[in-house]
C-alpha positions as CSV (number, residue, x, y, z in Angstrom):
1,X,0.0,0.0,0.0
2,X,1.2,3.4,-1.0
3,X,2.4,5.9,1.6
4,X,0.1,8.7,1.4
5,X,1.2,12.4,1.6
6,X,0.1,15.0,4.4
7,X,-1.3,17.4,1.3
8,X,-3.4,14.3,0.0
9,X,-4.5,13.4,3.6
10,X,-5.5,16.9,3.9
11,X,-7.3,17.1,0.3
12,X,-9.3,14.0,0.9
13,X,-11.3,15.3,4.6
14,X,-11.7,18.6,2.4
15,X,-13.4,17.1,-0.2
16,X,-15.2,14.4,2.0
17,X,-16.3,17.5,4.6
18,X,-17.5,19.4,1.3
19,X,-19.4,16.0,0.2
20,X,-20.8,15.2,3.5
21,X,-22.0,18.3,5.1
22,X,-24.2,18.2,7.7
23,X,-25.7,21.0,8.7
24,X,-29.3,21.7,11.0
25,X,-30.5,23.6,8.2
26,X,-30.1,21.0,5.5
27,X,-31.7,18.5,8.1
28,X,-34.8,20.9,8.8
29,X,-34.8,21.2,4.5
30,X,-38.0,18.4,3.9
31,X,-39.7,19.7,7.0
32,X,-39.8,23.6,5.8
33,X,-41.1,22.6,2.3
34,X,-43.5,20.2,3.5
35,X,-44.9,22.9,5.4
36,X,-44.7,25.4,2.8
37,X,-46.3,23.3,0.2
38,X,-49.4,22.5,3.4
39,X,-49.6,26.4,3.8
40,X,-49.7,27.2,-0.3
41,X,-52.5,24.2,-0.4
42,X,-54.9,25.3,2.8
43,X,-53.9,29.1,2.6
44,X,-54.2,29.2,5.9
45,X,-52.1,30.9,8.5
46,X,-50.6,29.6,11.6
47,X,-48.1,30.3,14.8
48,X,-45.7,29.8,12.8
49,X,-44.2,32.6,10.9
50,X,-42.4,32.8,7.4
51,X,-39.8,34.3,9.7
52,X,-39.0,31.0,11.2
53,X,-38.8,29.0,8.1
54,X,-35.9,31.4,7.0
55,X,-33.9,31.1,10.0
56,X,-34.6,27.7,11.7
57,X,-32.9,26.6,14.6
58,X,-32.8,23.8,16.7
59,X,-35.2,25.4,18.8
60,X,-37.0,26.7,16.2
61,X,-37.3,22.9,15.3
62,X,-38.1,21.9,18.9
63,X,-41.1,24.7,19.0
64,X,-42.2,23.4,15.6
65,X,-42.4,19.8,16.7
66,X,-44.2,21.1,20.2
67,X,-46.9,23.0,17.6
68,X,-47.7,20.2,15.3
69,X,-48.1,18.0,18.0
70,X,-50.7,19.5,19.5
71,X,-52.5,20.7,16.4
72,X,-52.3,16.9,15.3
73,X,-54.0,16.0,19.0
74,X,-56.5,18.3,17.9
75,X,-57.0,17.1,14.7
76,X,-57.3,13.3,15.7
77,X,-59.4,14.2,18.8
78,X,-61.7,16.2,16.0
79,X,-61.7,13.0,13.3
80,X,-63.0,10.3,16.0
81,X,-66.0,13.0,17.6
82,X,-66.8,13.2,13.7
83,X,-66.6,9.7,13.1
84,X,-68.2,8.8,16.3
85,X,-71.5,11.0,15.8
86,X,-71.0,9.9,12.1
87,X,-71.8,6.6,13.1
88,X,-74.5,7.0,15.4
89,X,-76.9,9.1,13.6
90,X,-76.6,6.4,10.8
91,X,-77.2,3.7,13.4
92,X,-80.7,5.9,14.6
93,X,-81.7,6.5,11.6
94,X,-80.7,3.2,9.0
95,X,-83.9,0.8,8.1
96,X,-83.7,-0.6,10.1
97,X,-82.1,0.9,13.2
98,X,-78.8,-0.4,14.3
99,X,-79.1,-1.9,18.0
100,X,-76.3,-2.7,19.8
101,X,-76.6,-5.5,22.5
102,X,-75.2,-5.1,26.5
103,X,-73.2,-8.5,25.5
104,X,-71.3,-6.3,22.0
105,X,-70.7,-3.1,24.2
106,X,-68.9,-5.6,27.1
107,X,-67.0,-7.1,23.7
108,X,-66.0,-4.2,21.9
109,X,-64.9,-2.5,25.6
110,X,-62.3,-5.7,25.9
111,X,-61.2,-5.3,22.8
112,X,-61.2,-1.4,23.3
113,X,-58.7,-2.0,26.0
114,X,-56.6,-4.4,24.7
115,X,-56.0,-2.2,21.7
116,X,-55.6,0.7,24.2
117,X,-52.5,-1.7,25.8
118,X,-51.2,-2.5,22.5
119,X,-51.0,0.9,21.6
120,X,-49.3,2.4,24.5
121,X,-46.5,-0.9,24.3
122,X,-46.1,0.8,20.6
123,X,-45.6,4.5,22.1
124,X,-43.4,3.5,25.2
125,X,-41.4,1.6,22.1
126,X,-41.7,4.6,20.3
127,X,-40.7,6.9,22.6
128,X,-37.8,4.2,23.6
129,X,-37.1,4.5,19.9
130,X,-36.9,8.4,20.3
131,X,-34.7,9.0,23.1
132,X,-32.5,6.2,21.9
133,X,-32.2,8.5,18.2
134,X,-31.7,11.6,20.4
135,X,-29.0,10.1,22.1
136,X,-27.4,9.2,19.0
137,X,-27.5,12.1,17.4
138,X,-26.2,14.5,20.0
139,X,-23.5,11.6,20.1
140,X,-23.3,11.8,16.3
141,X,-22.9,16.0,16.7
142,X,-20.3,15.8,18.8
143,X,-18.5,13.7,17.0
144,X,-19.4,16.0,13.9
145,X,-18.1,18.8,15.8
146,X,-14.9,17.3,17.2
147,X,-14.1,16.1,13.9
148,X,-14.5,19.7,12.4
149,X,-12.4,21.2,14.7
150,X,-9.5,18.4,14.5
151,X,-9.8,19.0,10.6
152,X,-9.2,22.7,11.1
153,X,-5.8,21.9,13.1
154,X,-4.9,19.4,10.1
155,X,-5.7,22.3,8.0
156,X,-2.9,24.0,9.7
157,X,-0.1,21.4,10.0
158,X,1.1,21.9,6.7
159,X,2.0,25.0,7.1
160,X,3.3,24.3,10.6
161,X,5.2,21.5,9.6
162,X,6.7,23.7,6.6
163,X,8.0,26.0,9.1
164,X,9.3,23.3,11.6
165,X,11.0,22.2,8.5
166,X,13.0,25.4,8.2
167,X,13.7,25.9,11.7
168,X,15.3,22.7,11.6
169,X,17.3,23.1,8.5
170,X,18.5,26.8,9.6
171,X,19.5,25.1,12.9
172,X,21.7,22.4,11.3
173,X,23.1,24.8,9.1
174,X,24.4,27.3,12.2
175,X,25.3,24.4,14.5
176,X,27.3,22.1,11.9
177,X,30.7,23.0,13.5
178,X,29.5,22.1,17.2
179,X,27.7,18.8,15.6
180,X,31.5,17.8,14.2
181,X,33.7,18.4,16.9
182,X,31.2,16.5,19.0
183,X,30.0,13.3,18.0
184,X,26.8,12.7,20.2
185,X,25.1,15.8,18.5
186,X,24.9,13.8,15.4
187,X,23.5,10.9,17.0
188,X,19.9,9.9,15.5
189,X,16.7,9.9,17.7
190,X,17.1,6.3,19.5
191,X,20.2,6.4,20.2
192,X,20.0,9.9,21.7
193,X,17.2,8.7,24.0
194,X,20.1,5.5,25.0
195,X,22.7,8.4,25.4
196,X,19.9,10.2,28.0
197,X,19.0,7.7,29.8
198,X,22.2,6.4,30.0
199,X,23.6,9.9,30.9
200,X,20.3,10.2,33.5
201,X,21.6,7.1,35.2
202,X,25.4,8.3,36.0
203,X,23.4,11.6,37.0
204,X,21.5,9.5,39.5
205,X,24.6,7.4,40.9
206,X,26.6,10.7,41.5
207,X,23.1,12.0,43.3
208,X,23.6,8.9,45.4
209,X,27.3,8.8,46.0
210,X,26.8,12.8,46.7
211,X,24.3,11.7,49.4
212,X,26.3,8.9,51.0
213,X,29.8,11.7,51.2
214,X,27.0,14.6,52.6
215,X,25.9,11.9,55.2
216,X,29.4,11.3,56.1
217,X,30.7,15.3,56.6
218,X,29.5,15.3,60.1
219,X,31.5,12.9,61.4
220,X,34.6,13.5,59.1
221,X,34.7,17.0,60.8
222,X,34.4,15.3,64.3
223,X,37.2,13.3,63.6
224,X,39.1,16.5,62.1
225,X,38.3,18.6,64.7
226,X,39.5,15.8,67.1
227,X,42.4,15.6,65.3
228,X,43.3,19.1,65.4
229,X,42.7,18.7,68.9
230,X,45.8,16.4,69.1
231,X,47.8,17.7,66.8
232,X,48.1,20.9,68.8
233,X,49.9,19.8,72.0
234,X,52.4,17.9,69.0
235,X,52.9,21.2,67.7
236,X,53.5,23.2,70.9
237,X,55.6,20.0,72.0
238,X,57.6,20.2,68.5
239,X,58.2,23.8,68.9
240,X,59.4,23.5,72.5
241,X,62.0,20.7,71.5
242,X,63.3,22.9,68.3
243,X,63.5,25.9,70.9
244,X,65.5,23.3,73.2
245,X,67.4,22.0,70.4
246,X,68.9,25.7,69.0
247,X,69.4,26.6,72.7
248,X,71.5,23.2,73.6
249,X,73.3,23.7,69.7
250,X,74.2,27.2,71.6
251,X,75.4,26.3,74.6
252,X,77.9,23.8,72.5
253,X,78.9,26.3,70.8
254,X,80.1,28.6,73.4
255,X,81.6,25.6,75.5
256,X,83.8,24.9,72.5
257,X,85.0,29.3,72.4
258,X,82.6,29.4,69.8
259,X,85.0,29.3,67.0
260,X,83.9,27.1,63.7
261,X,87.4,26.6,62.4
262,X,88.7,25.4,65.6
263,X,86.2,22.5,65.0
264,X,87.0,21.8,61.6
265,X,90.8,21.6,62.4
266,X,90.3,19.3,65.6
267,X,87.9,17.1,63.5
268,X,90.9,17.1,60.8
269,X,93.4,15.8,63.4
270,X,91.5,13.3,64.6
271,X,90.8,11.8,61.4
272,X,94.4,11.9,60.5
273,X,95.4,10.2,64.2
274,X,92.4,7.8,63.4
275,X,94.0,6.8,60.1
276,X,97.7,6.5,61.6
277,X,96.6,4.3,64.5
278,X,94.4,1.9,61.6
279,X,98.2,1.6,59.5
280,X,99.8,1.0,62.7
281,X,97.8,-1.6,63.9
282,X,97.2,-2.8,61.1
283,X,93.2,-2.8,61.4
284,X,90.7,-2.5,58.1
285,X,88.8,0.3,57.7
């Protein structure tokens, strides 16, 4: 099957809305010319104005329906008085007289009320039949309407889509340098989502180790601060011994006339007397 286009997507529900319109007005069509062709036949005038027919509405439609209701009540209640007295002057005066036994009137009253029982099972039905249309059609309206409206953004994706386009075009033409020197930018869609998620993850394990090192600063900086706290009799210790140390290196020093070269000259002998005593004895070194 052939990959359809956006454009012939869009061409199609165009030419199908422009086929298929469905509109109150074109619904309430038959009605308004049934009723015009009624009022050019009886040239009579009604509650209904010419008015209405022009601009009819569903509750126009609803106030119609309401009228011709009652006028067809009216009318059927009129036919059966008609028929009714119809009937019995003929019965009085036919040759020769119609007379109707107690035994017929109990008959024709049972079958008076079972037709009566039959009838109103047919307008329950009927009116189960009604609300069950009604239901549908608001259903179907909606629909109508929703599809209208999502048509009217379909209408406008092209053109959205054109300009997406560009945007995206002009984008990798300014950001082809960055997308070179780094690979990932050129990565396509599923393995961008990999590199996030993947990325997300070492995100979440630094979180984790972050919390683990924050939970441990506490007691890091008791131990510190503990060990600071030892360090510093060390130090004053330390700096007592060096203070003890130049002060004993002075005291040497002034025992010994506190000349350097006299040092160096005594340490010469005794190196030399050290070295005559090893030949003379004969010792190794």
């Amino acid at each position: 099957m052939a990959t359809r286009t956006p454009e012939q997507i869009l061409a199609e529900l165009q030419a199908l809305v422009a086929n298929q319109e469905i509109t109150i007005l074109k619904l309430s069509e038959p009605i308004s010319t049934e009723i015009a062709q009624l009022q050019q036949q009886s040239q009579r005038t009604s509650d209904i104005s010419n008015a209405s027919l022009d601009a009819t509405t569903p509750a126009s439609l609803e106030a119609d329906l309401t009228h011709y209701r009652e006028l067809f009540a009216k009318l059927r209640f009129s036919y059966v008085e008609q028929v009714t007295k119809e009937k019995f002057i003929r019965a009085i005066v036919g040759d020769p007289p119609l007379i109707v036994s107690p035994q017929e009137n109990v008959d024709l009253e049972k079958l008076n009320l079972e037709a009566k029982a039959t009838l109103k099972a047919l307008k329950t039905e009927v009116a189960d039949m009604v609300a069950e249309l009604e239901k549908k059609a608001k259903d179907l309206s909606k629909k109508y309407e929703r599809v209208k409206t999502e048509t009217a953004k379909m209408e406008e994706l092209p053109d959205k889509l054109a300009e997406l386009e560009s945007a995206v075009a002009q984008l990798r033409t300014t950001q082809a340098p960055g997308l070179d020197s780094n690979p990932e930018l050129n990565l396509p869609l599923g393995k961008t989502l990999q590199l996030v998620e993947s990325k997300a993850r070492q995100r979440d394990e630094l979180d984790r180790q972050l919390e683990q090192l924050q939970s441990q600063v506490p007691r890091k900086k008791k131990e510190l601060d503990r060990l600071h706290a030892e360090l510093h009799p060390l130090e004053t210790k330390r700096q007592n011994s060096m203070a003890a140390a130049k002060e004993a290196r002075r005291r040497k020093e002034a025992a010994l006339g506190g000349v350097e070269d006299d040092l160096e000259e005594r340490g010469r002998w005794y190196r030399a007397a050290e070295a005559g005593l090893k030949q003379m004895l004969e010792i190794e070194g």
